[in-house]
N, C-alpha and C positions, 0 to 999 in steps of 0.2 A: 741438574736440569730436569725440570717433568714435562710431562704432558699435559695442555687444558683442555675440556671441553668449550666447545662456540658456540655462535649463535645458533648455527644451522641442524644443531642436534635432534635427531628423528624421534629419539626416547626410544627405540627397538629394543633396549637394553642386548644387542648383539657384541660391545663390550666388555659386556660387566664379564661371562662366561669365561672371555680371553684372556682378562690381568691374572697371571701369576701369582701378585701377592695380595689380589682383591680389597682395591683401592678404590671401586669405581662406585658410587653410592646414587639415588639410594636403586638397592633392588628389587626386583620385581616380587620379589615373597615381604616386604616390607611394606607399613600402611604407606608412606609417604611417597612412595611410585605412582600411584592414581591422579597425582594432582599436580607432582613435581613436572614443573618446566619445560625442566633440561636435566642431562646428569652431569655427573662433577668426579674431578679427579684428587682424591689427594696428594697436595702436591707435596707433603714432609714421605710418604709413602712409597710414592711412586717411582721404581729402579728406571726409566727411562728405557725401558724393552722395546716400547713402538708395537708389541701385539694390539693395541687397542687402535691402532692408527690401518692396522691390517683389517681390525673387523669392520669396523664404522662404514656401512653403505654409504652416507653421504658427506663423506672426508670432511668431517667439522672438528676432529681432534688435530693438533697442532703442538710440537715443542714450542715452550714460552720463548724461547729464542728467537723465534719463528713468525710471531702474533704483529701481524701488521695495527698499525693505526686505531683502526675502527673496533678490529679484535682484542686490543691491548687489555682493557677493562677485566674481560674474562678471566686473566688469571687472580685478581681479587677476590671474582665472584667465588671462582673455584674453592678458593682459599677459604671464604669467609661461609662456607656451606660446611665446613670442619669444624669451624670453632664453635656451631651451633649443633651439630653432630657427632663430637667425636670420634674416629673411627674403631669400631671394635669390634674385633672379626671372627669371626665363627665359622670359619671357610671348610665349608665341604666338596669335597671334589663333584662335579657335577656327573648326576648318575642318569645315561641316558636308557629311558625305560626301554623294557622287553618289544621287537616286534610282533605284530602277531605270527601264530604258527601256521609255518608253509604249510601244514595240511589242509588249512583254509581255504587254499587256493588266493587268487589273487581280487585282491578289492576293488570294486567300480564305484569311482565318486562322480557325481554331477554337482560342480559352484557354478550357483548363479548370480552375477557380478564378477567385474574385473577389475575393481579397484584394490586400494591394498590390504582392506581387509579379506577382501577374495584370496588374493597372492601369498599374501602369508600362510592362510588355511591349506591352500595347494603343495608353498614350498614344504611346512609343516608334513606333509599327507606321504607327499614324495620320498623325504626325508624318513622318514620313519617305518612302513609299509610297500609292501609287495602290491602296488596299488596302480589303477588306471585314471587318469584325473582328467574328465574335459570340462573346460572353460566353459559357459556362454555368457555374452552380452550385447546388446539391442545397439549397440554403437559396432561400425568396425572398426573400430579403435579397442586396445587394451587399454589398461591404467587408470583408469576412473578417477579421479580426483587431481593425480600427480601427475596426469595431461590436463585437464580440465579446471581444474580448481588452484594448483599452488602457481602463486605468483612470476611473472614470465622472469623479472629480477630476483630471482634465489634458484637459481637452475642447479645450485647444493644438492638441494630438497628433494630435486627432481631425478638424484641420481640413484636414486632406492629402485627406481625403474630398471636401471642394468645390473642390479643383484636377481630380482625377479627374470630379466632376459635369459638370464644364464642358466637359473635354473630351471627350466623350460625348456631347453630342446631337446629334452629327452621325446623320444618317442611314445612314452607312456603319459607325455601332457600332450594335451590337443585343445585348442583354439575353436568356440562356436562363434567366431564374431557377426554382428550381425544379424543375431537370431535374438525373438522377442521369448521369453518364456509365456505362454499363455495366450499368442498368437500362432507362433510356428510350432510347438510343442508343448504339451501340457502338463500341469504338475505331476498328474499320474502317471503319463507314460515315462518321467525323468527316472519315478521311482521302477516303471517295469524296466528300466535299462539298467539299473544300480541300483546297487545294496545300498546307498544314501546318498543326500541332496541337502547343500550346503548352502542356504540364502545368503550372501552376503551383498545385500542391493544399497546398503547405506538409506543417508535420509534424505530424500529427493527435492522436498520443499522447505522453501522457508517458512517463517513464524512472519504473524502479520501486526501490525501495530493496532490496529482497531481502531483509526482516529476519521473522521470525517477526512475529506481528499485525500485517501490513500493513493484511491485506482485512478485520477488524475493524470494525465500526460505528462512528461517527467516526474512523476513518482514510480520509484521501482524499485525491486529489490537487489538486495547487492547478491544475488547468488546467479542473477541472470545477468548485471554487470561483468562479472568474473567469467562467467563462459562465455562473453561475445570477445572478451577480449584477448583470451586466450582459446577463439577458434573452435568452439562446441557444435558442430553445422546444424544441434536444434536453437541456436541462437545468433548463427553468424548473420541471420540477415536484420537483428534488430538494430532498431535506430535511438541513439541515448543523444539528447539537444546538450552541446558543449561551448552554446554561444556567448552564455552568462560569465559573469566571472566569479561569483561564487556556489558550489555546491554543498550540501551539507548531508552528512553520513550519520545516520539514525542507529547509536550500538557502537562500544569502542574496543570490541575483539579482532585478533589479529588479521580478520579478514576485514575489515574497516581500516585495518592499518595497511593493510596491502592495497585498496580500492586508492585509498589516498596518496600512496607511492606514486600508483600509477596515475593519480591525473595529474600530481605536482612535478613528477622528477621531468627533468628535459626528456624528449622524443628521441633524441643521438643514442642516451643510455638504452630508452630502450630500444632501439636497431639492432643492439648487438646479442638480443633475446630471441626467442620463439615466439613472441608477442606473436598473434595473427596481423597479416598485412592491414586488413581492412581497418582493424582498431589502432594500428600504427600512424596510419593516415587521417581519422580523424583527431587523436590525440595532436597531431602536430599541426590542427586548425584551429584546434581547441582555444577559448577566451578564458578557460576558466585559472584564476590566482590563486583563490582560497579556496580552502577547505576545511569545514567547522565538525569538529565530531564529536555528538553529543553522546554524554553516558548518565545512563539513570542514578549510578550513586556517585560516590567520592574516588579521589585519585586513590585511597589506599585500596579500595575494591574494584578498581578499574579492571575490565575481563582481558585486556592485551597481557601478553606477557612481559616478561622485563627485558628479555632479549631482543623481541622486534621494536619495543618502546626505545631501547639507545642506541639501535640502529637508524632509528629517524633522525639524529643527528648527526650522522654523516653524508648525509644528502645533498649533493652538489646543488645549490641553487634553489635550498628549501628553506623557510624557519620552522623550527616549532613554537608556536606562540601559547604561552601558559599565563593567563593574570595571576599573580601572585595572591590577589584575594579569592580567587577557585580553591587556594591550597589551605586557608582554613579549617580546621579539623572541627567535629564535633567530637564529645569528650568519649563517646565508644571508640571512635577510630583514633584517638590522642592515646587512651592506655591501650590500645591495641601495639601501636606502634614501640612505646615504651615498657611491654614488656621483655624484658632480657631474651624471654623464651621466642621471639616472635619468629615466626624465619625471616631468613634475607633477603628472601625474593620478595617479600611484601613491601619491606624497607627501603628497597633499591629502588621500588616502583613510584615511593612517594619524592625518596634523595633525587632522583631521575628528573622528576616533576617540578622540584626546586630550580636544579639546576637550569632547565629550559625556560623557567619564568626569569630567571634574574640575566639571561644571555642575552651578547648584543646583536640586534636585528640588522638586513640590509634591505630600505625600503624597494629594490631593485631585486629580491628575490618573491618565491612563490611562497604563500605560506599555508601550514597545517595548523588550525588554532583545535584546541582540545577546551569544551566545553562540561564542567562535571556538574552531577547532581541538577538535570534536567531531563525531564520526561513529553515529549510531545505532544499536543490535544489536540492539533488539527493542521492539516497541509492546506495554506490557504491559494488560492487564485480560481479564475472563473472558468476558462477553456483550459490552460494548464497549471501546474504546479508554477507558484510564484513567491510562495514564503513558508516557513515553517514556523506556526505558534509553541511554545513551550511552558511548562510551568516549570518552574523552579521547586527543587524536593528541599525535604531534610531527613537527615538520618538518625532513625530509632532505633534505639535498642529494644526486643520484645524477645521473650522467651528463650535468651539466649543470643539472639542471632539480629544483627544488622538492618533494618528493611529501609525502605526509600517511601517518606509521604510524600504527595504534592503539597505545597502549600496555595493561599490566594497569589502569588506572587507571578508574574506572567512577563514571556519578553517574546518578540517576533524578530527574525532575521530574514531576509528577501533572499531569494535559490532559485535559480534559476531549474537544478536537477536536486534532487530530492532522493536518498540509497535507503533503504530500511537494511541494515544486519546484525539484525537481533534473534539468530537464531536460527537453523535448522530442524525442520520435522519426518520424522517417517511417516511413508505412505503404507495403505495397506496391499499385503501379497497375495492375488491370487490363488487360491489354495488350502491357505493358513490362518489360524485365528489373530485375530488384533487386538491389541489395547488401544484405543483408541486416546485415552488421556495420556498416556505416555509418548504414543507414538513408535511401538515398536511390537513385534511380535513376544509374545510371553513365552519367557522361556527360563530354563533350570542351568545355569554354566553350560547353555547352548544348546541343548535338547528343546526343540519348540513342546509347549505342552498344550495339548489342549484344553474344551472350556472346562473337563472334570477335573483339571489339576493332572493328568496320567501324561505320558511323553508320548508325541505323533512317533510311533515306531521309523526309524531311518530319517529322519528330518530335522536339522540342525541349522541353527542361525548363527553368523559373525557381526562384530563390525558396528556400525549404529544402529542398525536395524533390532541388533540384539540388547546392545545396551545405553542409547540412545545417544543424542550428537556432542558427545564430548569427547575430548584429548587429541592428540597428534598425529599422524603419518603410523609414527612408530607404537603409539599405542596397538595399534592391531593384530601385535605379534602376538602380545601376551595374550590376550583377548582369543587371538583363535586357538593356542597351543590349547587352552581350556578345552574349546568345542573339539577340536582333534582327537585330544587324549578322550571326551566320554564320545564320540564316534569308534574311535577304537578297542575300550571298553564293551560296549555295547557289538562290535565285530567279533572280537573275540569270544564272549561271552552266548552267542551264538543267538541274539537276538534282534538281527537283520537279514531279512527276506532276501533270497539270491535274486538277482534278477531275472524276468524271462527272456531278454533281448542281449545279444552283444553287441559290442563296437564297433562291428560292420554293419547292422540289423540298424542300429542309430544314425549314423552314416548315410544309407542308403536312404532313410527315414526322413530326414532331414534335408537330402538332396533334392528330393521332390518335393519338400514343400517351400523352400527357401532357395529362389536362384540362384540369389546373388551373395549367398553362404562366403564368410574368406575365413579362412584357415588359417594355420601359421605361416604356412607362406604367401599369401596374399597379407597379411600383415608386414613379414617382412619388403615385401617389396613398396608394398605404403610407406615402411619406415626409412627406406634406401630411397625411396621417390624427396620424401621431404629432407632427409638430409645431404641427399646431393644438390639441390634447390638451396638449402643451406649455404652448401661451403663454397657455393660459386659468390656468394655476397657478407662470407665471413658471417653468416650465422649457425646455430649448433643444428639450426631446423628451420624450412619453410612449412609452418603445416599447410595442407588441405583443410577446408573446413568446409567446401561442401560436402554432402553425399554422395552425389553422382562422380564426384571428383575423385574422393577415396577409393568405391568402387574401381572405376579406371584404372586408376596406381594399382590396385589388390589385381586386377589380372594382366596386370603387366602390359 
């Protein structure tokens, strides 16, 4: 018997460290970790120990004994990620670097952000260093993204949040929630209270489509979508029109797959979520059946994953509807596929895509139709969004690589609600210099530099801000251990300003300019407010999502 990995896999690579006979591919010093999925167990390898099922934050490893229904698939997937990689191991015992020396004295960090690329940097800091670490963010809420952003149906996902809890009550972490960087405190003075300052703010905005009716009434993007539904109180009060019955989702990444979950699967499934009330209620008023998600190339480049794509076929009361002539290849994406070398997850994506065009339908269900190699030119209607025009692409090969033309070829479909999620952008920081075309602060494996190319002394970026909006949850680990390791470099090395202020001087600092400051206990008492609100109606949490409401819960 072995263990597989699932769908719900963060990529932390918090596994790989654990196996014994290092089975678990691929890792994090390998090219193939940046892009990979999910990770994979081998299952000829694997002695069946269960340390990997110990480390896993969001319990997605499983004995194949074990693999219900929906899961079953994965131990193929696992399997067949080996016969394309052989396993060949080179196993060094993991060597954890020196901390710095106590004659240092003790190190004071400032993260700004509380998502998880904050979190990791923190547990990282903790973990390693004689260190003081205070939080801030402009929410009083922690958890940036894995409250706010992952889907209320994968509460898995969400369980990365009580590894970060735990590591946290130390008294050497502290909680600014609620505090704005650059209104309540400034960049400068972060740095007079510590020896460095850790942006890890993510990428706050979306990418826009640039087509005439964008900014239309029902049109909008899926990134404010996802926070009115999951309770974001800068979003709880907006209003998304669900009278129509068909919507149509512009971008076919896994947040396009999750917008689509949630308008098709039944309202029942999600009661037994943390879905916000208010988005509960109108979902279960909702007209809307379809839902069309269009993608600018081909199902073999499609940007969902493979894991959340054959997950949509277990959806009580959903189709997924695929025309079988969308699955047409053009001859770059035909030898792509039939290369021996190809990987699996590329193939699975296309096998997957088969499979849902030739399955039987019930015209008495909701459906998710997947639209490929279409690109949008205009949200048409007069007062609101009422259709989406599209051209139809082809795909080129040019220097190597894949691209998507329009051709004259053109179709319109009537929508009553219109998502654009094509993408995430960083905004610029207060402070620090910007790339503007990237969308992200410039920087050297986390060192912000400024505009001479030289490193802002004590100033260090995580997360997407640093290396812009791609990968997973768990991407963020590897990502900060980086910035970690040359903040701690650079501490050791005796190239960080002491600070002139301490952690009471910050404190006191901050009391006066921020009333309504909550701490970690006023966080936990918010956390205790919503999940007792919770378990009186059998769910895992009621959230608050106003602010005034938070507040209240934070002082008890």
């Amino acid at each position: 018997m072995a263990y597989v990995i699932t769908q719900r896999c963060c990529n932390d690579a918090s596994c790989v460290p654990e196996c014994p006979v290092d089975c678990i591919r691929p890792t994090p010093d390998q090219p193939e970790f940046a892009t990979a999925e999910m990770l994979h167990i081998d299952p000829d390898t694997c002695i069946d120990c269960g340390a990997c099922v110990d480390a896993c934050p969001v319990e997605a490893i499983f004995s194949e004994d074990d693999l219900t229904a929906s899961l079953a698939r994965f131990q193929d997937i696992n399997a067949e990620f080996f016969q394309r990689h052989p396993l060949e191991s080179n196993f060094d015992p993991i060597v954890t670097p020196p901390r710095p020396p106590k004659d240092l004295g003790t190190l004071r960090v400032a993260i700004v952000g509380a998502g998880p690329a904050a979190c990791y940097a923190a547990d990282e800091l903790l973990r390693r260093a004689d260190v003081e670490v205070e939080m801030f963010d402009r929410l009083p809420t922690p958890w940036g993204l894995v409250r706010a952003g992952v889907a209320p149906d994968h509460p898995g996902t969400k369980m990365v949040a009580g590894m970060f809890e735990s590591a946290f009550r130390r008294e050497t972490f502290q909680f600014y929630l609620n505090v704005e960087v650059g209104q309540h405190i400034s960049h400068e003075e972060l740095l007079s209270h510590h020896h460095a300052v850790i942006y890890a703010v993510g990428a706050k905005t979306d990418r826009r489509l640039g087509v005439p009716g964008e900014d239309l009434p029902g049109s909008h993007s899926a990134t404010e979508f996802v926070a009115w539904y999951n309770g974001h109180p800068d979003y709880a009060d907006r209003e998304f029109d669900l009278s129509g019955e068909r919507a149509v989702i512009v971008g076919n990444g896994n947040v396009a797959l999750d917008v689509a979950r949630v308008l098709t699967v039944h309202p029942d499934e999600l009661a037994k979520t943390d879905i916000a009330d208010h988005a509960l209620d109108a979902l279960r008023a909702s007209n809307i059946r379809e839902v069309v998600v269009l993608g600018r190339r081909g199902p073999v480049q499609a940007a969902y994953s493979s894991p959340e794509f054959l997950a949509l076929g277990h959806l009580k009361g959903v189709d997924v509807i695929i025309d079988e002539q969308e699955l047409t290849l053009d001859p770059a994406s035909q030898a792509l596929l039939d290369d021996p070398e190809v990987e699996p997850a590329l193939r699975l994506k296309y096998d997957l895509a088969k499979e849902y065009a030739g399955a039987s339908t019930d015209p008495n269900n909701k459906r998710i139709v997947f639209r490929y190699l279409a690109s949008p030119t205009e949200i048409g209607g007069v007062e609101r969004a009422e259709s989406v025009e599209f051209a139809h692409n082809e795909l080129l090969e040019e220097d190597g690589a894949i691209v998507a033309r329009a051709t004259e070829t053109t179709e319109r479909l009537d929508a009553s609600m219109v998502l654009r999620s094509v993408g995430y952008r960083g905004e610029p920081v207060q402070g620090l210099p910007f790339d503007d075309r990237r969308g992200v602060v410039p920087n050297e494996h986390g060192r912000v530099l400024a505009e001479a190319g030289t490193p802002e002394p004590g100033v260090y970026v995580s997360g997407w801000i640093k290396r812009g909006p791609r990968g997973v949850i768990g991407s963020n680990r590897v990502d900060a251990e980086e910035t970690v390791q040359q903040l701690l470099d650079d501490f050791t090395s005796g190239k960080l300003a002491n600070p002139h202020h301490d952690r009471a001087a910050l404190r006191a600092l901050l009391a006066e300019r921020q009333a309504d400051l909550v701490d970690r206990a006023g966080w936990k008492a918010i956390d205790q407010a919503e999940r007792t609100a919770g378990k009186s109606v059998g769910r895992p949490r009621v959230k608050l999502t106003n602010r005034d409401d938070l507040l209240k819960a934070a002082r008890g």
